[in-house]
C-alpha positions in Angstrom: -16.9 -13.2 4.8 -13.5 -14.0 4.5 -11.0 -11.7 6.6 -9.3 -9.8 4.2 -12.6 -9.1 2.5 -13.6 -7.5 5.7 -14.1 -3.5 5.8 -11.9 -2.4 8.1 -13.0 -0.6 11.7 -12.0 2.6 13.6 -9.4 -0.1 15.7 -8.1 -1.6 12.9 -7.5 1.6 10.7 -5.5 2.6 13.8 -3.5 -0.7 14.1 -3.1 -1.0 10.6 -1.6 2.5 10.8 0.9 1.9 13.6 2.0 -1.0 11.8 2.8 0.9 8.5 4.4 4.0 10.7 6.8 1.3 12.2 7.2 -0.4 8.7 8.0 2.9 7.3 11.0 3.6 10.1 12.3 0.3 9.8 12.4 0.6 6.3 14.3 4.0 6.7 16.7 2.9 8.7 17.8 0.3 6.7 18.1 2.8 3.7 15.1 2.1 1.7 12.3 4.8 2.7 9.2 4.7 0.7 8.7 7.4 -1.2 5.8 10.2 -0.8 3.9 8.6 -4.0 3.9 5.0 -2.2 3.1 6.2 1.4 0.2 8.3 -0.1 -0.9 5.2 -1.3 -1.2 3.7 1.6 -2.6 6.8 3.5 -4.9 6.2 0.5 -5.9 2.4 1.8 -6.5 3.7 5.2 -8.6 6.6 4.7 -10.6 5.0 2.0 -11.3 2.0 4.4 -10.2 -0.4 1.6 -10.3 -4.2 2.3 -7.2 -6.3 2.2 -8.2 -7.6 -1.0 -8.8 -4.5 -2.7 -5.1 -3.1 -1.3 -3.4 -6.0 -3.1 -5.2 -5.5 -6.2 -4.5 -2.1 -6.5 -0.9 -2.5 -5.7 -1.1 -5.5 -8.8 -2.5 -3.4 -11.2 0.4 -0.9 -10.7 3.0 -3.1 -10.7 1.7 -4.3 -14.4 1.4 -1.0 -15.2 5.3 0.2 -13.7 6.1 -3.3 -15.7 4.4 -2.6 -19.2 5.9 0.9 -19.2 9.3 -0.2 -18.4 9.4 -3.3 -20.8 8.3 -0.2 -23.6 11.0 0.9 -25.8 12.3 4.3 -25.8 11.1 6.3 -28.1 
């Protein structure tokens, strides 16, 4: 098994969250927060224990999506 296939454990749920906390603040201060729809998101990954894999699939499928409903015309 692949890391990023790996379900992730009580440690690395709480590393992977420090990480995103200190993302989030450098992100902040740099004038780009992420808005309470993406951190949710990512709340989402933690709590659901979602592999690596499964994260960037997710985050795919809504980027096609955001794309698709962009590229629509106005109606």
């Amino acid at each position: 098994m692949k890391d990023k296939d790996k379900i992730p454990t009580d440690t690395d749920i709480e590393k992977i969250r420090e990480r995103r906390l200190e993302a989030m603040h450098l992100q902040e201060m740099e004038g780009n927060p992420l808005s309470p729809e993406q951190i949710a998101m990512f709340e989402m990954f933690e709590e659901k224990r979602w592999t690596e894999e499964q994260c960037i699939e997710h985050i795919r499928q809504r980027a096609q999506k955001l794309a698709k409903r962009s590229a629509a015309p106005n109606e």
